[in-house]
N, C-alpha and C positions, 0 to 999 in steps of 0.2 A: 470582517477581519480586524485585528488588534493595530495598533497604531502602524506606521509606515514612517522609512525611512524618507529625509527631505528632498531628498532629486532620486527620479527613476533610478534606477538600476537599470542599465540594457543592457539586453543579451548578444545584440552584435556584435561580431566579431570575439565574442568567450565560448569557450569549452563547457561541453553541461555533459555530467556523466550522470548516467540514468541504469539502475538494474532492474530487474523485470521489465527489459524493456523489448522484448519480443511480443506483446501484444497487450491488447487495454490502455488503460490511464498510460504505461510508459511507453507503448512505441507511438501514440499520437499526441502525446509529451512531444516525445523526440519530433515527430513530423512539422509540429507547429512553432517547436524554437528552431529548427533547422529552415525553416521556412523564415524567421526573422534573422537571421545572418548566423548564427551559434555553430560551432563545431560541435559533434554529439558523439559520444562513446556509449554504444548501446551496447549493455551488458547482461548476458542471463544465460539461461541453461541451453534454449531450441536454437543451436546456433544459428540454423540452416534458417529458418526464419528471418535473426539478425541478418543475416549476410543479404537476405534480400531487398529489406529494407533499408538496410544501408547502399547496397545499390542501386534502390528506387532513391534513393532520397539524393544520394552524388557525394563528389572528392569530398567533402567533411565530414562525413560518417563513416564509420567504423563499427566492424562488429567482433567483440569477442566474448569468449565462451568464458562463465566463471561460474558455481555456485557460492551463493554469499553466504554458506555455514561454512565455504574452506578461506580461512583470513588473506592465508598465502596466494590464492588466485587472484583475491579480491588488489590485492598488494601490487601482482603483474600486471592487473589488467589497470590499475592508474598509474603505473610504472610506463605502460605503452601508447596508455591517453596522453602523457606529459613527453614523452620522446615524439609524439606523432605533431602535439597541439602546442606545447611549449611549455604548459601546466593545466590546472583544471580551476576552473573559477565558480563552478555550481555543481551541485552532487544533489540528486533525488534518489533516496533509498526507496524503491518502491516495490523489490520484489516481495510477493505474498502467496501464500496459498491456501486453502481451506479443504480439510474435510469435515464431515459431519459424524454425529455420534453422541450417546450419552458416554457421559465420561466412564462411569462405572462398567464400560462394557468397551470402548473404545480400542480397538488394539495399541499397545503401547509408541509400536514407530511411530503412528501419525499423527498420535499427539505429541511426543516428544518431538518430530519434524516439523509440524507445525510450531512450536518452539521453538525450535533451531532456525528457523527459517526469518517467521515472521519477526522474533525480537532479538534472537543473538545474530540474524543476517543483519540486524537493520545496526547492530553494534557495531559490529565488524566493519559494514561498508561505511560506516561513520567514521571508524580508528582509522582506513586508510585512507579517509580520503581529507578530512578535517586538517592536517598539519595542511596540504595543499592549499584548502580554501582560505584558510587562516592567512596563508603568507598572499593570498589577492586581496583578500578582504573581502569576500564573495559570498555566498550562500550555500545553506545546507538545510533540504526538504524532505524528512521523515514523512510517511507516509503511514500515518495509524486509520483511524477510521470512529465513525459514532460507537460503533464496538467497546472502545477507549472508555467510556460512560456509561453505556448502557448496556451491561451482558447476557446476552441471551440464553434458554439451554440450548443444548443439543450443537453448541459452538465452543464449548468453555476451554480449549485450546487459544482459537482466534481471536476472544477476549479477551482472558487474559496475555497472551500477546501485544497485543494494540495496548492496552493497558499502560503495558510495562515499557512500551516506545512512548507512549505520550512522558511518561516521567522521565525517562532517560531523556528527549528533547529537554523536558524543561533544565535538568542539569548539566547538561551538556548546554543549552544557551547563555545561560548567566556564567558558565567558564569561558567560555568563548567571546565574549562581551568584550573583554579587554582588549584580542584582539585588533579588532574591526570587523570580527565577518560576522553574520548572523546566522540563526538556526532556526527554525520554522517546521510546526508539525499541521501537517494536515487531517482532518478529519471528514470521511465521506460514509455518507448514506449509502443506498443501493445504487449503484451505478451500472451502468449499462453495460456490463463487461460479458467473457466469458467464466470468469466464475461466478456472477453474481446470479445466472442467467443458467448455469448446473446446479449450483446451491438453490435455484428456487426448485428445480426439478427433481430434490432425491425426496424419496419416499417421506422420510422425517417432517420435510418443509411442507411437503403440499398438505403434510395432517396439520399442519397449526398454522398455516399464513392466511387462512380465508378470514379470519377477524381483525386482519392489522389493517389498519385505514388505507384506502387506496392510493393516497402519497407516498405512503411507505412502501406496500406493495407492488409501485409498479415504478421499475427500475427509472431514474432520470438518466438523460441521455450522458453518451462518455463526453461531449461537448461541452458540459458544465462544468465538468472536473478537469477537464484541461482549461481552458477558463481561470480557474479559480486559479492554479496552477500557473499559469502565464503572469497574470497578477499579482502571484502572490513573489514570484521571483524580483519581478519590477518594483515592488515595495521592499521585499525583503520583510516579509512580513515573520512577526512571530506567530501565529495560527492563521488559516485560511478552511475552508468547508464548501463543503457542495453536497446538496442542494442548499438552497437559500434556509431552508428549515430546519436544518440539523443547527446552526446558527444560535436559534432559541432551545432547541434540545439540553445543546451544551449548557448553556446558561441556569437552565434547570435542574444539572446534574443533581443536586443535593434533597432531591425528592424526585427524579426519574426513577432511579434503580428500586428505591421502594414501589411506586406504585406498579412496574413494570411486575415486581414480582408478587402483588395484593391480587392483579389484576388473574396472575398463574395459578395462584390460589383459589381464586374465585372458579376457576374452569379446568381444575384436575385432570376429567376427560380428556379435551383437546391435548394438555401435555402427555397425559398417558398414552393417545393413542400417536404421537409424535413419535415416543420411544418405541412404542409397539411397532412401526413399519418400521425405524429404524432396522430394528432386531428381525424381525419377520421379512424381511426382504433381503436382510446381508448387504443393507447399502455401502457398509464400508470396504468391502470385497472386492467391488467394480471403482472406485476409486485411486487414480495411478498412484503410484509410494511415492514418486518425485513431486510432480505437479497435482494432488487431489485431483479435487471436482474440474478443475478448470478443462481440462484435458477431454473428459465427454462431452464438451460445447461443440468442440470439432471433430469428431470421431463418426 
């Protein structure tokens, strides 16, 4: 992690608004600061989920229903964080989604939704919720990914998405600096979720993931990422990551993306027959329009 604020940051007793927070990285987010004192505003599309969670978890959670491509939702639902909690002192943009596909064949909504989602969601819940954090002096955790660095095919939505949130952190941190509150992007590897976990399972994936080293290919658990997460809040860190190896990844940015793509070149095949199930199977058919892949995890 990048340097750290001089005294902890606790979460005791603040408010931490979380989107995508009906399962994955945000609802055991949410489980684990509500477990150290935090009020949590779990926000995102399954309501029915939230509301159970927020009733497993007790009186300081709350659950409401918002998607973060409509502003104005996103506007009500820290409108009711701050009438319920007093205001909001932490925001993690965490909602995301994924489908799969070669772009040139790709149907338009779900790359454009995967847009809309992953990097103007992650704008939006940032415009509503940043005057807030601003006036505690609190924190704000974008949620991009190794994605961010290093792009793969047959993702080129979610990449460049994570992309375009790492840069929007960086200039949304150094305006905020004045402030007092801080702004923090995270970046993860494959993590143990259910979309990391449908994304290995569409036809696409299983033709080219057998050559990726077995760090890579086999999911770290979602424990690390809430981890880094919990961490990164208490520092107030400006970047944090999980697993411990995407760390040096980063670091390597400026000769990753090439060799990643020498490497594509070297083995045509493997990508071609990538694209091949792709299109040969209609993976992006069975794909939900709202939640992608995540959605056959539990199905």
């Amino acid at each position: 992690m990048a340097r750290q604020a001089k005294a902890p940051y606790e979460v005791d007793g603040r408010t931490v608004f979380i989107t995508g927070a009906a399962r994955g990285i945000g609802a055991q987010t949410a489980r684990r600061l509500y477990g150290k004192g935090a009020n949590v505003a779990l926000v995102g599309l399954e309501l029915q989920r939230l509301q159970e969670l927020a009733v497993d978890l007790g009186e300081r959670a709350i659950a409401i229903e918002a998607d973060v491509v409509d502003f104005d939702a996103l506007e009500r639902a820290a409108a009711i964080t701050v009438e319920r909690f007093g205001g909001i002192d932490v925001g993690i943009a965490n909602a995301g989604i994924a489908f799969t596909g070669p772009l040139a064949s790709a149907p338009f909504e779900q790359v454009e939704r995967t847009l809309a989602v992953n990097f103007l969601g992650v704008w939006r819940t940032d415009r509503a919720l940043i005057g807030h954090i601003a006036e505690r002096k609190g924190y704000l955790l974008n949620i991009a990914s190794l994605a961010a660095v290093s792009h793969a095919p047959l993702m080129g939505p979610y990449t460049a998405a994570k992309a375009g949130v790492e840069a929007l952190t960086d200039a949304l941190r150094m305006e905020t600096a004045i402030t007092g509150a801080r702004v923090g992007c995270a970046y993860f590897g494959f993590i143990d979720t259910d979309l990391v976990r449908a994304s290995f399972k569409q036809p696409s994936a299983e033709a080219m993931t057998g050559r990726m080293p077995s760090f890579m290919r086999n999911p770290a658990p979602l424990s690390q990422a809430v981890d880094a997460i919990e961490r990164g809040i208490e520092g107030r860190v400006d970047r944090l990551w999980a697993p411990r190896w995407v760390g040096a990844l980063i670091k390597l940015r400026g000769i990753l993306q090439p060799l990643t793509e020498r490497q594509m070149l070297r083995e045509p095949d493997r990508l071609r027959a990538g694209i091949e199930a792709a299109q040969a199977t209609h993976e992006t058919d069975s794909q939900d329009p709202l939640l992608g892949v995540a959605m056959q995890a539990v199905k």
